[in-house]
C-alpha positions in Angstrom: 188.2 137.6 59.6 185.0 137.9 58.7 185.2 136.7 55.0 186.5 133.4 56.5 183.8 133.3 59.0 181.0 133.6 56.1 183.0 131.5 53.9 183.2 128.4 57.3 179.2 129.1 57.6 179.1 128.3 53.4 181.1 125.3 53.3 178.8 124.0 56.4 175.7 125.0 54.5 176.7 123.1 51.7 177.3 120.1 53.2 174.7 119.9 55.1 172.5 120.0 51.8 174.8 117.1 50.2 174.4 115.1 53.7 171.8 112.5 53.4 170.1 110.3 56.3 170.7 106.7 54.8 166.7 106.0 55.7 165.9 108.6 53.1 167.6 106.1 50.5 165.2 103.4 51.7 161.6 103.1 51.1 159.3 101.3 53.6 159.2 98.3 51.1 163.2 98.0 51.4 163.0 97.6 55.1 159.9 95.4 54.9 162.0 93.1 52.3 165.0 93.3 54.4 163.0 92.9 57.7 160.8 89.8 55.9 163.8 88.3 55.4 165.3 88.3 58.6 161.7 86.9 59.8 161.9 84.2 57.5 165.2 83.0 58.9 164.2 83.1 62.4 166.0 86.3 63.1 162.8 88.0 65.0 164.4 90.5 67.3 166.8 91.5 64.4 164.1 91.8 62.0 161.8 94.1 65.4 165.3 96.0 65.8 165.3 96.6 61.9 161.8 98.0 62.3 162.0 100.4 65.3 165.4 101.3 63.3 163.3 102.5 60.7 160.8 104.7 63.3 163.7 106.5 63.7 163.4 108.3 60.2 160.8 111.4 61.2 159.6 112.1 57.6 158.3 109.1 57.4 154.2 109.1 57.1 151.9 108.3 59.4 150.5 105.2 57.3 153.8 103.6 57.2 154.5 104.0 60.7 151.1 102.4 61.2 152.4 99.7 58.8 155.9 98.9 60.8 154.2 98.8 64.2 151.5 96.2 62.7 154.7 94.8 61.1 156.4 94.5 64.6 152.6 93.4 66.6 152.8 90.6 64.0 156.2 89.3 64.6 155.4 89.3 68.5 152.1 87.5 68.1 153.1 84.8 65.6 156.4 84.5 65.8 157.5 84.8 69.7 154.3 84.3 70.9 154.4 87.9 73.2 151.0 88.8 73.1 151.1 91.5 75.0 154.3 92.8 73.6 152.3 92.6 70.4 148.8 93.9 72.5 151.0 97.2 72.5 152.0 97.8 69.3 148.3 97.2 67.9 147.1 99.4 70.3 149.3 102.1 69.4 147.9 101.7 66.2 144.3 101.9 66.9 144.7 105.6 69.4 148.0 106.8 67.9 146.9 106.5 64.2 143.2 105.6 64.0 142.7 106.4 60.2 145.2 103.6 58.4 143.6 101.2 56.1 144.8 98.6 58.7 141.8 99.8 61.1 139.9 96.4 60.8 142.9 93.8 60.9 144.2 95.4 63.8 140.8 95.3 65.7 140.9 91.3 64.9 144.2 91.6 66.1 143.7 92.8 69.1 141.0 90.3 70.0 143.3 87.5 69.1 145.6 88.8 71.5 143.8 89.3 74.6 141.9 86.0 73.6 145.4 84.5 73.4 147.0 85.9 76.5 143.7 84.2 78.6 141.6 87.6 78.9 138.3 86.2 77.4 136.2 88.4 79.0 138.1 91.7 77.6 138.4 89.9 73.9 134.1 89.2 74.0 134.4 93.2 74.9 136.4 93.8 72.3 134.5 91.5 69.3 131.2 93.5 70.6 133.3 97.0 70.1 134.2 96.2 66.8 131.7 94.3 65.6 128.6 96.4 67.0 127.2 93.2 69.0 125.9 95.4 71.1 123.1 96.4 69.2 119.9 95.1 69.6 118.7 91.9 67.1 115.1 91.7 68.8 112.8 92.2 65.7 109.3 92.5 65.8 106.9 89.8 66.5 110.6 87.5 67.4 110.9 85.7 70.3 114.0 85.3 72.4 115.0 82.1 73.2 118.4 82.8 74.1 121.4 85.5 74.9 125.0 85.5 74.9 126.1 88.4 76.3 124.3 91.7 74.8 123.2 89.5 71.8 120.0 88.2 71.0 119.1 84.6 69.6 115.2 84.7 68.2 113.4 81.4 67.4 114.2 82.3 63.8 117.7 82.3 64.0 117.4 78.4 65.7 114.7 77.3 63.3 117.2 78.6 60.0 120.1 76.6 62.0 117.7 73.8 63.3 116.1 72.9 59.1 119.8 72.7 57.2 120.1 69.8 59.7 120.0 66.4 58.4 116.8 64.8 58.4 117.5 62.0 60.4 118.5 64.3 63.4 115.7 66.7 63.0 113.0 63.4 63.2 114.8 62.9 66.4 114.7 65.7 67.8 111.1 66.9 66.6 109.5 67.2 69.9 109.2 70.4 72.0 111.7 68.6 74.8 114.4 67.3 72.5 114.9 70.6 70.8 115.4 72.5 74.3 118.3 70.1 74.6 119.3 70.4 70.8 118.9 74.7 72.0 121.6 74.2 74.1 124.0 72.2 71.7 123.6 75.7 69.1 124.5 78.2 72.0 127.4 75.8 72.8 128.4 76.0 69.0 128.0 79.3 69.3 130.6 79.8 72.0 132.9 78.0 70.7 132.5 79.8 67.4 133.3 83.4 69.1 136.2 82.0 70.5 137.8 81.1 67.6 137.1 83.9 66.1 138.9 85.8 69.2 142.0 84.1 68.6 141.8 84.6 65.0 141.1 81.3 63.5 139.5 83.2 60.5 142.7 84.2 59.3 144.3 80.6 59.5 145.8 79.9 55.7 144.9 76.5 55.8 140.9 77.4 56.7 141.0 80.4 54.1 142.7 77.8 51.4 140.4 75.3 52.7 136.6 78.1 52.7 138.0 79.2 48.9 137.7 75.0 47.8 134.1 75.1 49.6 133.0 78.2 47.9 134.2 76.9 44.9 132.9 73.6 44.8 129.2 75.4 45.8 129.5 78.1 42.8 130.3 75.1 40.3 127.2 73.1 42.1 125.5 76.3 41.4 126.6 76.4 37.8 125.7 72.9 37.3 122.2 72.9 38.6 121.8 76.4 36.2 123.2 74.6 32.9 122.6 71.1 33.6 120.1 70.0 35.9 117.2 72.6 35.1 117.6 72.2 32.1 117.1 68.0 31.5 113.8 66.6 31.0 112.8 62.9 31.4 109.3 61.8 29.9 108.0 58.4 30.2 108.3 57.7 26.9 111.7 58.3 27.4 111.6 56.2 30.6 109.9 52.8 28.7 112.5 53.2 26.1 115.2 53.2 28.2 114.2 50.0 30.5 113.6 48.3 27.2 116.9 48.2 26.1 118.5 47.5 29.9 115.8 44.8 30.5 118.4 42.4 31.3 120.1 45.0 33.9 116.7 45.6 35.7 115.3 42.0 36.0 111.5 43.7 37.5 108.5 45.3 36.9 108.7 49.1 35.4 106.4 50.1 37.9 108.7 48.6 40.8 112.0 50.3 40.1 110.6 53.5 37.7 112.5 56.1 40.5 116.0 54.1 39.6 115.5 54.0 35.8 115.2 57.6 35.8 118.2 57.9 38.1 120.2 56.1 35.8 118.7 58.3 32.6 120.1 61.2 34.8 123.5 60.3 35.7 123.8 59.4 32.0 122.8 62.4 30.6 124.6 64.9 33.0 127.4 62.9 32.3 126.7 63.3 28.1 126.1 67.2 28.6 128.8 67.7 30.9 131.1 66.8 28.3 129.6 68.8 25.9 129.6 72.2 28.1 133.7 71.1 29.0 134.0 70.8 25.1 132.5 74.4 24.4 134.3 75.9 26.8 137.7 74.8 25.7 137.0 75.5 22.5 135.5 79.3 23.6 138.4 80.0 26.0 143.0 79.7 25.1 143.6 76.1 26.6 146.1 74.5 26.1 146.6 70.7 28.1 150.3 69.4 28.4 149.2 65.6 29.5 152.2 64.2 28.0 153.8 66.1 30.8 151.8 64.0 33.4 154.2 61.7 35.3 
């Protein structure tokens, strides 16, 4: 009797060993995949049930339980519009497991969704928490010509803001009056700055897409003036040749229209040395251009 009774405990040893949870034949990235695609096809609460399916697994780490909640806080913010369903789950992020890589997003998050939900007051909290608003900007010698909350606005700050203005605004507002009124127009800009950063505006695809074409365009500008402009020199010489030979084009005096002859001697020659920096590049870099492909 008691050979069979070892023999039962064996044969229940041994399969328990061969038993295997089917979430220990998934990886996170499976149920992200599977869960990504229920998501794509509108299937949100399938796609949250899939998720908490998953929490179920207790070997699972930390970070990737971190990951599926943010996963889930996502689906409820974007997708169904439950902010505070999705408040939750980023919460439970930031106390439960404070030391995922996901630390900062989920602070963003968390402003966008108390911003969202029409708690203003608790996202400005927030944006100073995790931003460190609250310290002090007062520096020396600075005055203080304005405050939102525990932050300071110096003259410095309005005078940086107030000279990439246009000119024609900054000659109308030049006097001490005007720029009190143009003072309140910044703080209101401001405002509605911090909002939109609240509600996560930052992380919009088409303003990324749409900051990565500015900064682009400015580094090429940059490029330009470092290759190009800097480096092109007009004498007058140069100058009395060149309205010799357009005479007909210019029809006055030299000393009239001297500023548009050399603005044409520019454009010309930016537009001669521009093709011959895209020329050394192709030739410098694997290009290959298909125009016969153009439709």
């Amino acid at each position: 009797m008691q050979l069979i009774i070892i023999f039962l405990i064996l044969v229940l040893i041994l399969l328990g060993g061969f038993r295997t949870s089917p979430f220990n034949e998934l990886s996170l990235n499976d149920f992200k995949e599977y869960a990504n695609e229920l998501r794509s096809k509108g299937l949100y609460q399938q796609a949250i049930d899939a998720y908490r399916g998953f929490l179920n697994n207790g070997s699972i780490s930390k970070n990737s339980r971190a990951n599926i909640h943010y996963f889930v806080g996502e689906i409820f913010m974007e997708n169904l519009k439950d902010f505070d369903k999705a408040l939750a789950h980023f919460i439970k992020i930031k106390y439960i497991y404070p030391d995922t890589p996901l630390k900062e997003s989920v602070n963003q998050k968390i402003i966008a969704c108390l911003e969202n939900s029409g708690r203003s007051r608790e996202a400005q909290l927030a944006l100073e928490a995790s931003t460190s608003l609250k310290a002090e900007k007062k520096r020396k010698g600075e005055r203080i010509i304005a405050k939102i909350d525990s932050d300071m606005i110096t003259e410095s700050d309005f005078n940086r803001w107030f000279d990439q203005l246009p000119q024609e605004i900054r000659r109308n507002y030049s006097s001490r009056e005007s720029k009190k009124e143009l003072l309140r127009q910044y703080v209101g800009q401001e405002l509605m700055y911090r909002m939109a950063i609240r509600k996560g505006f930052q992380n919009d695809p088409e303003i990324l897409n749409k900051s990565f074409e500015i900064k682009k365009s400015l580094i090429m500008q940059k490029l330009m003036q470092e290759e190009l402009l800097d480096k092109i020199r007009i004498g007058q010489k140069e100058v009395e040749t060149y309205y010799k030979a357009n005479r007909d084009r210019y029809k006055k005096p030299l000393q009239d229209i001297i500023s548009i002859v050399k603005q044409d001697i520019m454009q010309e020659k930016i537009a001669e040395k521009s093709q011959e920096m895209l020329s050394r590049m192709i030739r410098a870099n694997s290009v290959q251009i298909f125009d016969d492909n153009l439709k």
